[in-house]
C-alpha positions in Angstrom: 93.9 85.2 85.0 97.3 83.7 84.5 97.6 79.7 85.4 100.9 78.5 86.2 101.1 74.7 86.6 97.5 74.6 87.4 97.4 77.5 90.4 96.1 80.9 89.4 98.9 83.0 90.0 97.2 86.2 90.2 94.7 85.4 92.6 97.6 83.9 95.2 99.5 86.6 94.9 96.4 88.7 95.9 95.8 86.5 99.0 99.8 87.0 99.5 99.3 91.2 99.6 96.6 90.7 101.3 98.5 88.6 104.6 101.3 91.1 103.7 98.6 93.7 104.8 96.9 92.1 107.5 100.3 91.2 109.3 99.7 87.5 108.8 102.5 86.5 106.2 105.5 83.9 107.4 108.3 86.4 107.2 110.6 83.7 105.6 107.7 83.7 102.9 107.6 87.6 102.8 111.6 87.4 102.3 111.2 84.8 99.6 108.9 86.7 97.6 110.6 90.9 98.1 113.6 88.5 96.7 111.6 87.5 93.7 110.4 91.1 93.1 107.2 91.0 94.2 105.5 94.4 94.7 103.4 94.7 98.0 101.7 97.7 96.5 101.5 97.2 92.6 99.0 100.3 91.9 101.6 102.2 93.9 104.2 100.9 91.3 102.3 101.9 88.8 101.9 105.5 89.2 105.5 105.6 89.7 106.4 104.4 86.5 103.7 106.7 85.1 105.2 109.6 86.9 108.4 108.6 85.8 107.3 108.8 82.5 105.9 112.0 82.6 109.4 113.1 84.0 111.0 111.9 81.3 108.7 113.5 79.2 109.2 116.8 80.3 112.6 116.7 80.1 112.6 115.7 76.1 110.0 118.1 75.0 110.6 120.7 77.9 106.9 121.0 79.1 104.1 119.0 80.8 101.3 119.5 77.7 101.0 115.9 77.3 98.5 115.6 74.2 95.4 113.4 75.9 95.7 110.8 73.2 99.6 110.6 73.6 101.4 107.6 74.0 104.5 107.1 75.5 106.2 104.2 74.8 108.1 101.9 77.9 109.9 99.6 79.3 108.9 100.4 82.9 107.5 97.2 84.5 104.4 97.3 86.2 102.7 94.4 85.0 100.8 93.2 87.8 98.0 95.7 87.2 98.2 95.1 83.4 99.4 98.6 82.0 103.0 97.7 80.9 104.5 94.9 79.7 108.2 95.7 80.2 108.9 94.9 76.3 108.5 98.8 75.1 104.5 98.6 75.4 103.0 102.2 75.2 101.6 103.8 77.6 98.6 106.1 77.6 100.0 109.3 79.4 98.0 111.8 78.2 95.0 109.9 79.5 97.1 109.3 83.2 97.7 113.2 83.3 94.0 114.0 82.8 93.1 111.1 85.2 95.0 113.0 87.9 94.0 116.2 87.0 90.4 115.1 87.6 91.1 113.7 90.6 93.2 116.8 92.1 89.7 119.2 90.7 88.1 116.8 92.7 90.4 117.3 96.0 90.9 113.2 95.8 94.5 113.0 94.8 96.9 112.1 97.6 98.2 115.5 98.7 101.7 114.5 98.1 100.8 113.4 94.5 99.4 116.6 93.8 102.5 118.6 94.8 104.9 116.1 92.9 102.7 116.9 90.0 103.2 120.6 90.2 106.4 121.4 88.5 
């Protein structure tokens, strides 16, 4: 957990989300941190980025056969949740890919993942 000046950042930005959620964040406040970049939804974010990267992917080696151990190295941002740093940090997109797979044989991917994953 990340301390800044004593507070632990993470955790207030949680409780943030979380009034972001329930309806029960000061709008000025809301305002003030959409203007910092703050992601409401960072998992959201993330699979994003990783779907970005899997577009990208395709387009350099023409395919979607992304080896399970293959990395793919980015500067996406999606560091709330931990998997990117934003300085070129790999990312594990083979593992992603068969993630989703799973979870689409298991009719528990979001419908509209599932179809933007089927190209």
């Amino acid at each position: 957990e990340h301390v800044e000046e004593g507070t632990r950042l993470g955790r207030w930005l949680e409780w943030q989300r979380r009034n972001m959620r329930d309806g029960t964040i000061d709008p000025s406040h809301a305002d003030r941190l959409e203007a910092l970049g703050v992601s409401w939804d960072p998992f959201v974010d993330q699979w994003e980025d990783h779907f970005e990267l899997l577009r990208r992917f395709k387009r350099r080696e023409g395919h979607c056969s992304v080896p399970f151990d293959h990395e793919e190295e980015s500067s996406l941002v999606d560091a709330a949740v931990g998997a990117v740093d934003g300085d070129g940090a790999k990312v594990k997109l083979g593992h992603w890919l068969a993630n989703q797979r799973q979870l689409a044989k298991r009719n528990t991917l979001d419908a509209d993942r599932e179809d933007r994953l089927k190209w």
